[in-house]
C-alpha positions as CSV (number, residue, x, y, z in Angstrom):
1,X,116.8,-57.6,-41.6
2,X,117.6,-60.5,-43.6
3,X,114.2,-62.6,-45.4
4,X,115.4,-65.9,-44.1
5,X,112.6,-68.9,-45.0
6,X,114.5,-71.8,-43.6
7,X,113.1,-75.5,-42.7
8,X,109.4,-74.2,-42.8
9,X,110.5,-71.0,-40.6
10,X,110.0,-67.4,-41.9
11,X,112.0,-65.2,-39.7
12,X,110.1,-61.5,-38.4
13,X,110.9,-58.7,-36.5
14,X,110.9,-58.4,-32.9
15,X,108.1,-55.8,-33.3
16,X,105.9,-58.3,-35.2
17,X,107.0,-60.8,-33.0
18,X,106.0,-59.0,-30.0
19,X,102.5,-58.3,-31.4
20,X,102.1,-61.8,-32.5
21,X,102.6,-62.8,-28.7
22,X,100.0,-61.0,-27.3
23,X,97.5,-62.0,-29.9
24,X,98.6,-65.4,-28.3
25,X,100.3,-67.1,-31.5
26,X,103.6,-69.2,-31.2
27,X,106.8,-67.3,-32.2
28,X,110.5,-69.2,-32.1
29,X,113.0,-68.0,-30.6
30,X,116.8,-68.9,-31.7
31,X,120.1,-67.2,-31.7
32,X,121.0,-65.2,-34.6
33,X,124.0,-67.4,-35.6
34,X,121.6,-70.5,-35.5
35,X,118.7,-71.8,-37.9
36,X,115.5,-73.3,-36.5
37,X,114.5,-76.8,-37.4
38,X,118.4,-78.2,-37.2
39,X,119.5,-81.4,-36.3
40,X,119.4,-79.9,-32.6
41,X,116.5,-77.8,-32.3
42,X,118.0,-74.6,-31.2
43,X,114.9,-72.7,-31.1
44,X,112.2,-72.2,-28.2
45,X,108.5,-71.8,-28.5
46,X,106.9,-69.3,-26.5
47,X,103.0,-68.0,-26.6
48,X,100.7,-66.1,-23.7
49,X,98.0,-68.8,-23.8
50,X,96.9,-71.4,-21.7
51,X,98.2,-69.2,-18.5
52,X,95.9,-69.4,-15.2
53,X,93.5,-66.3,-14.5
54,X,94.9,-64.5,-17.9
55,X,97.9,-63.7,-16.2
56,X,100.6,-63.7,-18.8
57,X,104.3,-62.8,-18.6
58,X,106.3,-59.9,-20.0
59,X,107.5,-60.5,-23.7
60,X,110.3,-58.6,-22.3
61,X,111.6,-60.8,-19.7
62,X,111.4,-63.6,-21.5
63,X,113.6,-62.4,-24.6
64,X,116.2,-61.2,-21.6
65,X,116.4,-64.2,-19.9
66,X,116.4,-66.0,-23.4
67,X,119.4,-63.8,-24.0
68,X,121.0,-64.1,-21.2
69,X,121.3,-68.2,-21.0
70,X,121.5,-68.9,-25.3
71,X,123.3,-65.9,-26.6
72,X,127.2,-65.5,-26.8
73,X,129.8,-65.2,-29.0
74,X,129.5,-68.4,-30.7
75,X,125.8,-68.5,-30.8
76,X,125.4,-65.3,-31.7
77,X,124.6,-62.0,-29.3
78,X,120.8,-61.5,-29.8
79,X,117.8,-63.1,-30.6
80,X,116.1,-63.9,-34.1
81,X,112.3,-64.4,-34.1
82,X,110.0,-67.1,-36.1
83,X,107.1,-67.8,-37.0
84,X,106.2,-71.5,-38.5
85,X,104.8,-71.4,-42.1
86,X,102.5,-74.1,-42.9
């Protein structure tokens, strides 16, 4: 994996990424082929907190239905992970 620091982004893996989520800190989710913090704002913020009850959804089903509706062959086939550096 590439060390990309872009527009106050440092990229992680999807490992880290995943652990980061259940501790209940914001990751960014863009497509590879796109930068966070652009003029558009192609990423998504997702985090388990502030859910009713604790109940929290899969880490999984939200990368595949990420996937699924942002990634193709312009944008770039899977997802790249953030975290905001401050």
């Amino acid at each position: 994996m590439l060390n990309v620091e872009i527009n106050g982004y440092k990229r992680i893996r999807k490992d880290e990424a995943r652990g980061r989520f259940s501790n209940g800190e914001f990751i960014y989710l863009c497509p590879v082929k796109l930068r966070p913090g652009g003029p558009w704002h192609p990423e998504i913020t997702i985090t388990n907190k502030g859910h009713l009850a604790g109940v929290t959804e899969d880490f999984n089903k939200i990368i595949n239905r990420f996937e699924y509706y942002n990634c193709n062959a312009e944008t770039g086939y899977y997802t790249a992970y953030y975290i905001r550096e401050v």
